[in-house]
C-alpha positions, 0 to 999 in steps of 0.5 A: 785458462778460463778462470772467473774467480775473485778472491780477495784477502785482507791482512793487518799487523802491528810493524813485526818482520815476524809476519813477512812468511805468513804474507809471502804464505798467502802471497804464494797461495793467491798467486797459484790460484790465478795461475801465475807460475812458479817464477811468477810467483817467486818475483810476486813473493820478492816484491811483497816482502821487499814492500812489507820490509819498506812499510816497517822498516821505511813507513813505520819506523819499527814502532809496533803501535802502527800497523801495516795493512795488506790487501790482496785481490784476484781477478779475471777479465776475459783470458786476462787473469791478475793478482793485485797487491797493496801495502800501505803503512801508517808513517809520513810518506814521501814523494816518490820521484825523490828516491835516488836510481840505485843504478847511478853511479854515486848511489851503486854502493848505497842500500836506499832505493833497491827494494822499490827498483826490484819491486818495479822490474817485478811487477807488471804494475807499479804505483807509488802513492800517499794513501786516502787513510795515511801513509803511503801504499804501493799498489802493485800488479802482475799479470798472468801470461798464457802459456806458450803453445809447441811451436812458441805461439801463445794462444790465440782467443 
């Protein structure tokens, strides 16, 4: 697929779960454009609303004063097309080395630290960081990957 656009979307909400559809809506919409398919674009869907959730659950504490800030950008390189995603919040941060594997033994029971592992085995990109403005963002990417030909070959360029 030989698709030169660039699109980029800026969102910014006061911390409310109500706005996590609308996110996902345009999500959705941004990733069909660059040619993710539906898989895709469900798992991108998955690990945006699981970062939204952590920005006003984790990041913001629930306090409606404090926004959270979601820009969403498309891009195409060659036959290389990608759909990139950064949440950031206004809260404290942490260090991201500090979230416990869910997979250890003595955390499998625990709620803490799924969201960021799904959203990592999601994402073809992930990264973690305390953002130039405040607070922590996750920038996130996914790659389109080009159709398999008959035969299971992928296009050559």
């Amino acid at each position: 697929m030989n698709w030169n656009g660039h699109q980029v979307v800026r969102l910014e909400f006061t911390s409310a779960f109500e706005m996590l559809d609308f996110v996902q809506v345009v999500s959705d919409h941004m990733g069909r454009s660059v040619g993710l398919d539906e898989d895709s674009i469900h798992w991108v869907g998955v690990a945006v609303r699981e970062s939204v959730i952590n920005a006003i659950k984790h990041g913001n504490r629930h306090d409606t004063s404090k926004h959270v800030f979601v820009d969403i950008e498309t891009s195409s390189q060659g036959q290389i097309s990608e759909l990139q995603i950064r949440v950031r919040d206004e809260g404290e941060g942490f260090e991201p080395e500090e979230v416990k594997d869910p997979l250890a033994p003595e955390n499998i029971l625990k709620s803490s630290g799924r969201g960021i592992f799904l959203i990592r085995s999601f994402m073809d990109d992930v990264q973690l960081q305390r953002a130039p403005e405040g607070g922590m963002e996750i920038r996130m990417t996914k790659r389109v990957q080009p159709a398999i030909e008959a035969g299971g070959k992928r296009p050559e360029s």
